[in-house]
PyMOL commands that place a pseudoatom at each C-alpha (Angstrom):
pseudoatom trace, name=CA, resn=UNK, resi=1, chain=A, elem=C, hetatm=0, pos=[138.389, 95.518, 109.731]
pseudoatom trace, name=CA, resn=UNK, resi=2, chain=A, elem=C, hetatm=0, pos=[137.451, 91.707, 110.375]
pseudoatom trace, name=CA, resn=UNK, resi=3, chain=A, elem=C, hetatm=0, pos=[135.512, 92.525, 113.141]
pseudoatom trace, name=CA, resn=UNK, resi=4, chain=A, elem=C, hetatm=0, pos=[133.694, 94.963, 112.545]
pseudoatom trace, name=CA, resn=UNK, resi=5, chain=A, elem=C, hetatm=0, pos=[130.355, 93.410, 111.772]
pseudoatom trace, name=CA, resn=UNK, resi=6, chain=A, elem=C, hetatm=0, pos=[130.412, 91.144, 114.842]
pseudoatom trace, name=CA, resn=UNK, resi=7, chain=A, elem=C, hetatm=0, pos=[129.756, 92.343, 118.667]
pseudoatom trace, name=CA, resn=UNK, resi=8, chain=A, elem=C, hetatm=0, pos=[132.099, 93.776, 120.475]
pseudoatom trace, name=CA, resn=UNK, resi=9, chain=A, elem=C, hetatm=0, pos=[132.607, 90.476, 123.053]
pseudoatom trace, name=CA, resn=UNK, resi=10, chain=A, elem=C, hetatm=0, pos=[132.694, 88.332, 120.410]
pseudoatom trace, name=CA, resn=UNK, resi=11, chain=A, elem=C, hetatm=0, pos=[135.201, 90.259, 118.106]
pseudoatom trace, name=CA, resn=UNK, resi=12, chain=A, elem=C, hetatm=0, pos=[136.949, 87.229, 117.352]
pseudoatom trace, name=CA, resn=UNK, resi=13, chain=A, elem=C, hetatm=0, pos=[134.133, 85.085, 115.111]
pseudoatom trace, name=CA, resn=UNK, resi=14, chain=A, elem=C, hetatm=0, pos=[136.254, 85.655, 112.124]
pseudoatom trace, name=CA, resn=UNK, resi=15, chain=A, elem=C, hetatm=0, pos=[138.865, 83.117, 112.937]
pseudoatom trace, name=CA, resn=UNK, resi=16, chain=A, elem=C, hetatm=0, pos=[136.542, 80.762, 114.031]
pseudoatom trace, name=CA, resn=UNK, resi=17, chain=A, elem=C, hetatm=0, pos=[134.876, 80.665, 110.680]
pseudoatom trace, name=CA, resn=UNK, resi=18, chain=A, elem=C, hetatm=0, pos=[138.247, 80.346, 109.079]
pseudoatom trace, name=CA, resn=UNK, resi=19, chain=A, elem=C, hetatm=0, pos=[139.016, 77.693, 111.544]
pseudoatom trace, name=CA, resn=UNK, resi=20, chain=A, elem=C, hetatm=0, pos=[135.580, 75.678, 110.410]
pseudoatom trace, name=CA, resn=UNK, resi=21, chain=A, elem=C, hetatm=0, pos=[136.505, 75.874, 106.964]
pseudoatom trace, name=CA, resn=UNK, resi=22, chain=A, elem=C, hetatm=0, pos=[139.876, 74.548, 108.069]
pseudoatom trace, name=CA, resn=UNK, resi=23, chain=A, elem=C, hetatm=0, pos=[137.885, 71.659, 110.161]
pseudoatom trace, name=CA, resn=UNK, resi=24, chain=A, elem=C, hetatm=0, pos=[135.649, 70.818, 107.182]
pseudoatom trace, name=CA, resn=UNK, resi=25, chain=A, elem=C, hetatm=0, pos=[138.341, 70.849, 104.735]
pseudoatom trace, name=CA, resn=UNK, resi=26, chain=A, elem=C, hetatm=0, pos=[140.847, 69.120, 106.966]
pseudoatom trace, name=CA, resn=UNK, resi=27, chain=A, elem=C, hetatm=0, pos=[138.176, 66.194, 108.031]
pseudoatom trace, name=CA, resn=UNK, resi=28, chain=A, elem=C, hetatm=0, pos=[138.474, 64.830, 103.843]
pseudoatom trace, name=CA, resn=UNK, resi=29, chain=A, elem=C, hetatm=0, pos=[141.854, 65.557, 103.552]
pseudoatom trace, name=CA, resn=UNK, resi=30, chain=A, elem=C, hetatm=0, pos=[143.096, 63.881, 106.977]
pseudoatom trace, name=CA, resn=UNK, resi=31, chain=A, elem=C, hetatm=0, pos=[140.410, 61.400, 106.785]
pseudoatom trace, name=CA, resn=UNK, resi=32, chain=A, elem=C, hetatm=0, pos=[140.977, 60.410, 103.396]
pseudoatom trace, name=CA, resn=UNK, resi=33, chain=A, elem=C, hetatm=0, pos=[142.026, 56.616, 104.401]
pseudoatom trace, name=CA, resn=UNK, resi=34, chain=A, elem=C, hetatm=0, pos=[139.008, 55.988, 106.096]
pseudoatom trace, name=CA, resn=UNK, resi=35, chain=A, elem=C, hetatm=0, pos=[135.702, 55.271, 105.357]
pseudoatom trace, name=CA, resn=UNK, resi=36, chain=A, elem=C, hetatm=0, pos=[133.776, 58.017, 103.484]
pseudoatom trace, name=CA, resn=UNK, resi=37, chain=A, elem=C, hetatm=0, pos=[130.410, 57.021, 105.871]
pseudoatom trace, name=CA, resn=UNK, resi=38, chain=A, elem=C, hetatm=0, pos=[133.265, 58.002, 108.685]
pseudoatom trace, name=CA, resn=UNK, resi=39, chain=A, elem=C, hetatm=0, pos=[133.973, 61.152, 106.940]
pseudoatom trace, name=CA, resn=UNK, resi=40, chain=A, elem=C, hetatm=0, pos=[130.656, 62.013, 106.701]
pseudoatom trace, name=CA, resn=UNK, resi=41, chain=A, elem=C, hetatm=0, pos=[129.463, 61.420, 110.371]
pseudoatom trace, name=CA, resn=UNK, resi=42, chain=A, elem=C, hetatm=0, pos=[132.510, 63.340, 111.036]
pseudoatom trace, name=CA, resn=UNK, resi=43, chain=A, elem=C, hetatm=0, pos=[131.288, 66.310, 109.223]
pseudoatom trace, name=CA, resn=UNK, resi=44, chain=A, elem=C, hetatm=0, pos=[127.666, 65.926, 110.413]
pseudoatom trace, name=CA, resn=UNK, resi=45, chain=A, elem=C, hetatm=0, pos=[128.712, 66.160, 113.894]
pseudoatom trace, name=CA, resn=UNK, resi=46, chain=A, elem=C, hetatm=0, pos=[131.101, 69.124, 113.288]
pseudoatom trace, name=CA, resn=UNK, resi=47, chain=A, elem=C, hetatm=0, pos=[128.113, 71.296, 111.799]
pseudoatom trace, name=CA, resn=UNK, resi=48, chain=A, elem=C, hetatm=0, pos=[125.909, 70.428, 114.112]
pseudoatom trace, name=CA, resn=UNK, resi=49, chain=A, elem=C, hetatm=0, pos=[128.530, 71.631, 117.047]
pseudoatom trace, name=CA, resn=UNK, resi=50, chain=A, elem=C, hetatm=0, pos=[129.379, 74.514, 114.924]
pseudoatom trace, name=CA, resn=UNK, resi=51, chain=A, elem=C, hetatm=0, pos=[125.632, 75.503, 114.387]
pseudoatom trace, name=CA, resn=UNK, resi=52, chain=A, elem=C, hetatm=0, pos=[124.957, 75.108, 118.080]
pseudoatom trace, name=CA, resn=UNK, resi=53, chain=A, elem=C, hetatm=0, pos=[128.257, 77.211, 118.588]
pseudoatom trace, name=CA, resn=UNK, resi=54, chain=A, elem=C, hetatm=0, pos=[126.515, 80.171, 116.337]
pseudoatom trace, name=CA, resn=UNK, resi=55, chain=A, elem=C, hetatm=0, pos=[123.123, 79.968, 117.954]
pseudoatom trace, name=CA, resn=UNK, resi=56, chain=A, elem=C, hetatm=0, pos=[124.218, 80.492, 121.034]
pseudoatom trace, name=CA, resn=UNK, resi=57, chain=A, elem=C, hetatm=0, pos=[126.679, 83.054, 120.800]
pseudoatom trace, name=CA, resn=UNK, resi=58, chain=A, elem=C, hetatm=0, pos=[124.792, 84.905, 117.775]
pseudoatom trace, name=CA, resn=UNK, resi=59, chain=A, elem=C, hetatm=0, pos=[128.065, 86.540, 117.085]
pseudoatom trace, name=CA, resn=UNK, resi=60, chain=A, elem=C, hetatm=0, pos=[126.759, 89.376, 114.581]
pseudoatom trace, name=CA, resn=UNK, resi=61, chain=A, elem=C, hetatm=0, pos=[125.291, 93.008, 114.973]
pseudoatom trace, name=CA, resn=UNK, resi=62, chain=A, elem=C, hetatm=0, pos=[122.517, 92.595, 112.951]
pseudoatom trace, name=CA, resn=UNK, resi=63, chain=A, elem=C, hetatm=0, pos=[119.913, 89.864, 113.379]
pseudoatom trace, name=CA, resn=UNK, resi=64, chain=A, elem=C, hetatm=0, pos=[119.537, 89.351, 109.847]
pseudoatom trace, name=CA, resn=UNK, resi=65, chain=A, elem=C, hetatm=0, pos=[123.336, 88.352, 109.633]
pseudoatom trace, name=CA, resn=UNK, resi=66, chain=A, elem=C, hetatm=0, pos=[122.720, 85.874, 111.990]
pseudoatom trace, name=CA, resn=UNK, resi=67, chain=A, elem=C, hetatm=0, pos=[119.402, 84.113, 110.300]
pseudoatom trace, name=CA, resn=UNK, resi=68, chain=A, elem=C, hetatm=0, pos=[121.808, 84.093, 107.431]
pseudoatom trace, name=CA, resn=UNK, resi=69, chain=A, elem=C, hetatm=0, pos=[124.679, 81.760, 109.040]
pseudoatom trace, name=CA, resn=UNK, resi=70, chain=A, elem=C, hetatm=0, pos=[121.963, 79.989, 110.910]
pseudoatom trace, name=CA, resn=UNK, resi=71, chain=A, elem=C, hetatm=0, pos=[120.279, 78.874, 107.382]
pseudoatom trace, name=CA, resn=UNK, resi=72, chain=A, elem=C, hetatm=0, pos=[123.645, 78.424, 105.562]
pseudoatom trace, name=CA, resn=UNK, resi=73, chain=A, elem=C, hetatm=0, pos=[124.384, 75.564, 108.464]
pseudoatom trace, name=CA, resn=UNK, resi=74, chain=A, elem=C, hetatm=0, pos=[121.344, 74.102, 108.363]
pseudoatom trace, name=CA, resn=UNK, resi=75, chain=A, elem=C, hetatm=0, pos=[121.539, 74.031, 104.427]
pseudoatom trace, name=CA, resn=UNK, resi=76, chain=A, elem=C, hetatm=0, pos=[125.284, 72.526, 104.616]
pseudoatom trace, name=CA, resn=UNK, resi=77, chain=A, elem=C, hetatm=0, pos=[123.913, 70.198, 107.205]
pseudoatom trace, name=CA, resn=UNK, resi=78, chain=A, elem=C, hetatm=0, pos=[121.024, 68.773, 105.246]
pseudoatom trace, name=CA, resn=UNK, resi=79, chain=A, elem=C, hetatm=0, pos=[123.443, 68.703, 101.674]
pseudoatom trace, name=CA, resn=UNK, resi=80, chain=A, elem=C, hetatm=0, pos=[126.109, 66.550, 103.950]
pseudoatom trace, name=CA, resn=UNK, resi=81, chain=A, elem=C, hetatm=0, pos=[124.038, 64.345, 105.635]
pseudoatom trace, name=CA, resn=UNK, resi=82, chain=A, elem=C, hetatm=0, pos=[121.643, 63.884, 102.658]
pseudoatom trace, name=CA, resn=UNK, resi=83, chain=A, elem=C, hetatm=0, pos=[125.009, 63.394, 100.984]
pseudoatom trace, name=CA, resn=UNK, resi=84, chain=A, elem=C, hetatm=0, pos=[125.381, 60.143, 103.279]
pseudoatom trace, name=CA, resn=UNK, resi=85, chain=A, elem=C, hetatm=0, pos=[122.360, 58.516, 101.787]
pseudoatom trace, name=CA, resn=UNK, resi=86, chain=A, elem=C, hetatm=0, pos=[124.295, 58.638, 98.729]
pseudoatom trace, name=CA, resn=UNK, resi=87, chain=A, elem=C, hetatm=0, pos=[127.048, 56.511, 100.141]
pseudoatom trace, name=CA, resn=UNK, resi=88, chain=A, elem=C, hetatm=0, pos=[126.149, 52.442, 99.908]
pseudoatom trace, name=CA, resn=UNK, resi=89, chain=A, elem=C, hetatm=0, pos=[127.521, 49.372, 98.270]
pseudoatom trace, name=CA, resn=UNK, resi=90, chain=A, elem=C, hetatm=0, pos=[123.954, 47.891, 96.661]
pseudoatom trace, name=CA, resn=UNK, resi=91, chain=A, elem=C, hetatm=0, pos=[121.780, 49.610, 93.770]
pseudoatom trace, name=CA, resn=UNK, resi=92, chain=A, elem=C, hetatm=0, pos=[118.387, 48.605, 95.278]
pseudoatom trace, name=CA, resn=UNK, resi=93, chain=A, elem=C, hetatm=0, pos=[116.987, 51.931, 96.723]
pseudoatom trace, name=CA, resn=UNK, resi=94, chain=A, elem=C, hetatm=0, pos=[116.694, 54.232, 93.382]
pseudoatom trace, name=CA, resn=UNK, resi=95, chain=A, elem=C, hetatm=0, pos=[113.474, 56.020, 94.508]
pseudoatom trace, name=CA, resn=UNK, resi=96, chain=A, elem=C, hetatm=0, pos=[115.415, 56.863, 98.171]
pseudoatom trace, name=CA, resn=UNK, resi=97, chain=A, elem=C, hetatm=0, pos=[117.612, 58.471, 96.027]
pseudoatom trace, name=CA, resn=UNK, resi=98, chain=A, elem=C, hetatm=0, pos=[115.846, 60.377, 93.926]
pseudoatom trace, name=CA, resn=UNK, resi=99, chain=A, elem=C, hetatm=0, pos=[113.765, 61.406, 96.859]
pseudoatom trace, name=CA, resn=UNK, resi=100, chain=A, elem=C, hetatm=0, pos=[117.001, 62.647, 98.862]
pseudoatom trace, name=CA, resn=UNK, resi=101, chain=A, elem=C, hetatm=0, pos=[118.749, 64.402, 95.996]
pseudoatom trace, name=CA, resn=UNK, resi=102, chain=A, elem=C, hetatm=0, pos=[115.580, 66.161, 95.437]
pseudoatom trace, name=CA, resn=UNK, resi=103, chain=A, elem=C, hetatm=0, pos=[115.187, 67.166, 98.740]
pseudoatom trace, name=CA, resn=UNK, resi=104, chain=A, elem=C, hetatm=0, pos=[118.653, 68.227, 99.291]
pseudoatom trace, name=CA, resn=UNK, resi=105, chain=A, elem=C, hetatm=0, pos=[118.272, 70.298, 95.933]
pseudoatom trace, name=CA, resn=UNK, resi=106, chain=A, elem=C, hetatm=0, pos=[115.005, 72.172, 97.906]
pseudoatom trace, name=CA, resn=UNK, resi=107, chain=A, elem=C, hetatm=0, pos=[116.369, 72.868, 100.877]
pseudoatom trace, name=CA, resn=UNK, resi=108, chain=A, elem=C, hetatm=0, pos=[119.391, 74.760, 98.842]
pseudoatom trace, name=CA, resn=UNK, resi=109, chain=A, elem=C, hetatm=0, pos=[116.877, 76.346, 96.649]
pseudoatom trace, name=CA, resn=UNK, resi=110, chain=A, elem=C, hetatm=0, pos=[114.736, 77.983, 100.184]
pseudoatom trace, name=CA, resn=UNK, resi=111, chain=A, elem=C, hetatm=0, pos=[118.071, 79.110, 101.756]
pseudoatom trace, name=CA, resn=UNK, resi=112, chain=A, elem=C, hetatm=0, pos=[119.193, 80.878, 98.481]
pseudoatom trace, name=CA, resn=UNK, resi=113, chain=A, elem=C, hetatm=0, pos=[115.126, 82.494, 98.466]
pseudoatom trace, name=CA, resn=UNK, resi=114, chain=A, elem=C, hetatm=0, pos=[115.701, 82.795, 101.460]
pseudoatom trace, name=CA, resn=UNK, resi=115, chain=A, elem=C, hetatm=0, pos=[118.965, 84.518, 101.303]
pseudoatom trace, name=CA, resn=UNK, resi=116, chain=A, elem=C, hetatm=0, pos=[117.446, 86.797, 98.845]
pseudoatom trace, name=CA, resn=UNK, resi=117, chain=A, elem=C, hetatm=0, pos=[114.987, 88.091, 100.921]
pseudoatom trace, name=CA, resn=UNK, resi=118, chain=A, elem=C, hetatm=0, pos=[116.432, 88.744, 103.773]
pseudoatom trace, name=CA, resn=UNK, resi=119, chain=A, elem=C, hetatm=0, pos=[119.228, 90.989, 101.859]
pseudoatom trace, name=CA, resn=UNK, resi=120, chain=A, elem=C, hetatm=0, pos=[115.813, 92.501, 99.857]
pseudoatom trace, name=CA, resn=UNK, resi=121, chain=A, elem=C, hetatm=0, pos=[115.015, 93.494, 103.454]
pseudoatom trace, name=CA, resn=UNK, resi=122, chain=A, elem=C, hetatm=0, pos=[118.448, 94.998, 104.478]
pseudoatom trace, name=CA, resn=UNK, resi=123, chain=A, elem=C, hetatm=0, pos=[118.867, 96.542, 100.752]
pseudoatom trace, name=CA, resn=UNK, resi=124, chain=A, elem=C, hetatm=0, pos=[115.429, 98.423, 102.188]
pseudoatom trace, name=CA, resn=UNK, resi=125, chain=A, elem=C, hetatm=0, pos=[115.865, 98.938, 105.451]
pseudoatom trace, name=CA, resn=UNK, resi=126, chain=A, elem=C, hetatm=0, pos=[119.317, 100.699, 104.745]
pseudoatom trace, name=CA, resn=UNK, resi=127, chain=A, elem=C, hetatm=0, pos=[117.950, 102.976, 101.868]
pseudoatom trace, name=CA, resn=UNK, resi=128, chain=A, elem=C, hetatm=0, pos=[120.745, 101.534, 99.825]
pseudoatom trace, name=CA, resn=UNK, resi=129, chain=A, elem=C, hetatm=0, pos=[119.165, 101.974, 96.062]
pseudoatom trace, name=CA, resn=UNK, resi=130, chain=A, elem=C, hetatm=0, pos=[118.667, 105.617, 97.166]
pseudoatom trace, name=CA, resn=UNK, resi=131, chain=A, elem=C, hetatm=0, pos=[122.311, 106.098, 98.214]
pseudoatom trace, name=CA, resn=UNK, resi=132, chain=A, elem=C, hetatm=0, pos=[123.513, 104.272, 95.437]
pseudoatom trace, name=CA, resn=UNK, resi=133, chain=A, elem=C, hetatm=0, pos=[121.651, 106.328, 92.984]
pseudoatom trace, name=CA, resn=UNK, resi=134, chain=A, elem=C, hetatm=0, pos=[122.627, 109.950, 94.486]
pseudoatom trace, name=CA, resn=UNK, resi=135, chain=A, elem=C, hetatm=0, pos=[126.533, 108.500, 94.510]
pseudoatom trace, name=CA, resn=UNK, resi=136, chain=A, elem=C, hetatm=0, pos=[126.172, 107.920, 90.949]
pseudoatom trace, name=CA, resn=UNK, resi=137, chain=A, elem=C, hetatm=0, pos=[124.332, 111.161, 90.211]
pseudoatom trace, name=CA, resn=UNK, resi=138, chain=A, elem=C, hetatm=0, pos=[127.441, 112.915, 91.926]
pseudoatom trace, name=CA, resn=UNK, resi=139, chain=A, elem=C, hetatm=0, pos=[129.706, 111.024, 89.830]
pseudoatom trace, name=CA, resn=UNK, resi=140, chain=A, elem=C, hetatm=0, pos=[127.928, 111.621, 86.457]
pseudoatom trace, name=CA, resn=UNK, resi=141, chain=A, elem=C, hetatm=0, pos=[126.741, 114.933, 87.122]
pseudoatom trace, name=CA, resn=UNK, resi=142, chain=A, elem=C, hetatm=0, pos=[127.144, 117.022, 83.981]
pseudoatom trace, name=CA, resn=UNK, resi=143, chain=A, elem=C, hetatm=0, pos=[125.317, 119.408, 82.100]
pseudoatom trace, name=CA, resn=UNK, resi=144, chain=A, elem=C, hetatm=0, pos=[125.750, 120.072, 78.502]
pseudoatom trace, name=CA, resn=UNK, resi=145, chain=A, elem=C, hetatm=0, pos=[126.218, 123.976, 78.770]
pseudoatom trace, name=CA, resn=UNK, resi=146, chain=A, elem=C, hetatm=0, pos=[129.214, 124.283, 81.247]
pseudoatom trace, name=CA, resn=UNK, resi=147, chain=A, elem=C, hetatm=0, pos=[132.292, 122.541, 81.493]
pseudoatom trace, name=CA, resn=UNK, resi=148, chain=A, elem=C, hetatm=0, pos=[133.541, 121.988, 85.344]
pseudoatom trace, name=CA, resn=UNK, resi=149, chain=A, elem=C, hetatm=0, pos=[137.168, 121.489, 83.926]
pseudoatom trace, name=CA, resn=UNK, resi=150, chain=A, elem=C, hetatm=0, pos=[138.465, 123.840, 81.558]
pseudoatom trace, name=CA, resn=UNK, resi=151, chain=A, elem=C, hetatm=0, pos=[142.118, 124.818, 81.055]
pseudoatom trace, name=CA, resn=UNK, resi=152, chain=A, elem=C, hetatm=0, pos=[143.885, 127.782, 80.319]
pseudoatom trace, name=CA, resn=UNK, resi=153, chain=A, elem=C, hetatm=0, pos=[146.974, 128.154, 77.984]
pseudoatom trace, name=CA, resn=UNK, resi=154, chain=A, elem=C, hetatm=0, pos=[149.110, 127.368, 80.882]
pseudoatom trace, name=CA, resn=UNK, resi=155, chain=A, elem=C, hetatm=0, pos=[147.431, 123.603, 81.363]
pseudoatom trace, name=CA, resn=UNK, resi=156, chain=A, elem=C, hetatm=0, pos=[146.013, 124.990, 85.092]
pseudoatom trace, name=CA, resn=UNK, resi=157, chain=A, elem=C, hetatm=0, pos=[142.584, 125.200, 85.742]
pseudoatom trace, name=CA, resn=UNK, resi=158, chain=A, elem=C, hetatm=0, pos=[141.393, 128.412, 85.488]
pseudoatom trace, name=CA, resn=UNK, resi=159, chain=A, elem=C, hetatm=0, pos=[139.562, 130.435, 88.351]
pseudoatom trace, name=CA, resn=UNK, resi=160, chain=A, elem=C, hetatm=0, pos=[136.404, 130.870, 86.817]
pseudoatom trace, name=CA, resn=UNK, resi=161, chain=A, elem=C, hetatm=0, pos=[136.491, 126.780, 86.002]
pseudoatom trace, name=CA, resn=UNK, resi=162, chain=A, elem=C, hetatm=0, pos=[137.265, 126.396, 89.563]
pseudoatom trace, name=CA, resn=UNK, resi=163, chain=A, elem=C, hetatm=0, pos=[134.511, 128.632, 90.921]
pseudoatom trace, name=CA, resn=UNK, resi=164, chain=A, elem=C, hetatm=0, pos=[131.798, 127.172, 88.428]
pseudoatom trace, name=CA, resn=UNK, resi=165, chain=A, elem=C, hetatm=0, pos=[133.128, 123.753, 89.970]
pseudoatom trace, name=CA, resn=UNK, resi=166, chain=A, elem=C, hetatm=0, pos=[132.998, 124.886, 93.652]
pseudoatom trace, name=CA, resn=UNK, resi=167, chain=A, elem=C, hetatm=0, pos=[129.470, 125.946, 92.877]
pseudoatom trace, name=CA, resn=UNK, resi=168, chain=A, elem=C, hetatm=0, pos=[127.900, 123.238, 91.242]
pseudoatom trace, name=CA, resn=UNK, resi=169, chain=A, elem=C, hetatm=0, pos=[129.162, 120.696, 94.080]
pseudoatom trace, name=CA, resn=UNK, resi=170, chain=A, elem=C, hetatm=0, pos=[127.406, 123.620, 96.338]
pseudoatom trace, name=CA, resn=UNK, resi=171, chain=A, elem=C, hetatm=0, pos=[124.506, 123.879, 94.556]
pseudoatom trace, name=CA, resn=UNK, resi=172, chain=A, elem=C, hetatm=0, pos=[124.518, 119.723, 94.170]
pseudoatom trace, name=CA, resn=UNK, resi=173, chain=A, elem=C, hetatm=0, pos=[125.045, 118.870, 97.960]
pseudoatom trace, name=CA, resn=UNK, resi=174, chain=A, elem=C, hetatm=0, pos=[122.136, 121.803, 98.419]
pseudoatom trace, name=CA, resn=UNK, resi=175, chain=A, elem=C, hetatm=0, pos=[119.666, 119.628, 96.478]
pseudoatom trace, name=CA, resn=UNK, resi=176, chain=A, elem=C, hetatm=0, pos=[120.704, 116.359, 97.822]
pseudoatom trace, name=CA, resn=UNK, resi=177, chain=A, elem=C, hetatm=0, pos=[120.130, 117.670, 101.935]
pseudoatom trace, name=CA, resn=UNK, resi=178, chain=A, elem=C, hetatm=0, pos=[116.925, 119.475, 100.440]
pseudoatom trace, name=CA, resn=UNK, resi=179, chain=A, elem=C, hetatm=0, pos=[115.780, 116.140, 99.385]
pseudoatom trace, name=CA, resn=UNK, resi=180, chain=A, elem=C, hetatm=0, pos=[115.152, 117.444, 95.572]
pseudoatom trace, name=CA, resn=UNK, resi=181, chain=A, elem=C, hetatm=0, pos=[117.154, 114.786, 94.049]
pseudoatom trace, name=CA, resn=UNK, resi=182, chain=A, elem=C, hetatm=0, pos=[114.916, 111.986, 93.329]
pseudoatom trace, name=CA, resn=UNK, resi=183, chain=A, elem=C, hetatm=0, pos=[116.236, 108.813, 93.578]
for i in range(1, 183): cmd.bond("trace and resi %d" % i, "trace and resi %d" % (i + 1))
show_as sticks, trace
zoom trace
């Protein structure tokens, strides 16, 4: 479902993230004739509305969802505007340069640490390695003495296959509820 990581009220915050990808995209393609400064300023002042837009309403369930969007504007903002630095007709500020393109490369660099944290955090706080792990040991469950699937002449499994299968997913779901599968 699109919506189902947003709030209820605000079901809708799908579109409008389509629709700013739309904006951005549509600002260079419409804007193409004009100015690239223009296009720019454009852009700076759509982020900044659209990152006002997602502070207010902080459209997602989880707060960590929300610090996520929140940094990836500010990040876009700061690459975009640091981008207009870039933009000038004389060679004579090198060092400006240098300093910008360094400092757009940082900010990028602590929202993708940043990124990786928070999900670190979620990855935690949801147990996910540990659910992972006892999905996988349910799919690769096997032991070397018995054979879950085992066929008759007939090509149908046989009963006893089926019982011996019936009982190890028993036997397996036992353990995992238990809490003796270590993950």
């Amino acid at each position: 479902m699109l919506y189902q990581g947003y709030r209820p009220q605000i079901f809708y915050w799908e579109f409008v993230n389509t629709l700013k990808k739309f904006i951005l995209i549509g600002l260079n393609v419409f804007l193409s004739r004009y100015d690239a400064s223009y296009k720019g300023m454009t852009a700076v002042i759509t982020i900044i509305i659209l990152l006002r837009l997602q502070m207010w309403l902080k459209p997602y369930k989880l707060k960590v969802n929300n610090e996520i969007e929140n940094a990836s504007m500010v990040a876009i903002l700061f690459t975009v505007f640091g981008g207009l630095l870039f933009i000038r007709t004389n060679n004579e500020v090198v060092i400006l340069e240098l300093l910008v393109f360094f400092m757009i490369i940082i900010i990028n660099l602590v929202y993708f640490l940043f990124w990786i944290y928070l999900m670190s955090k979620t990855y935690e706080h949801y147990n996910a390695g540990k659910k992972l792990a006892t999905v996988l040991k349910i799919m690769l469950l096997r032991e070397d003495n018995d054979t879950i699937f085992t066929t008759d002449s007939s090509s149908k499994l046989s009963s006893k296959s089926k019982s011996t299968s019936k009982h190890k997913r028993q036997r397996l779901m036992e353990r995992i509820k238990g809490g003796t599968i270590l993950c």
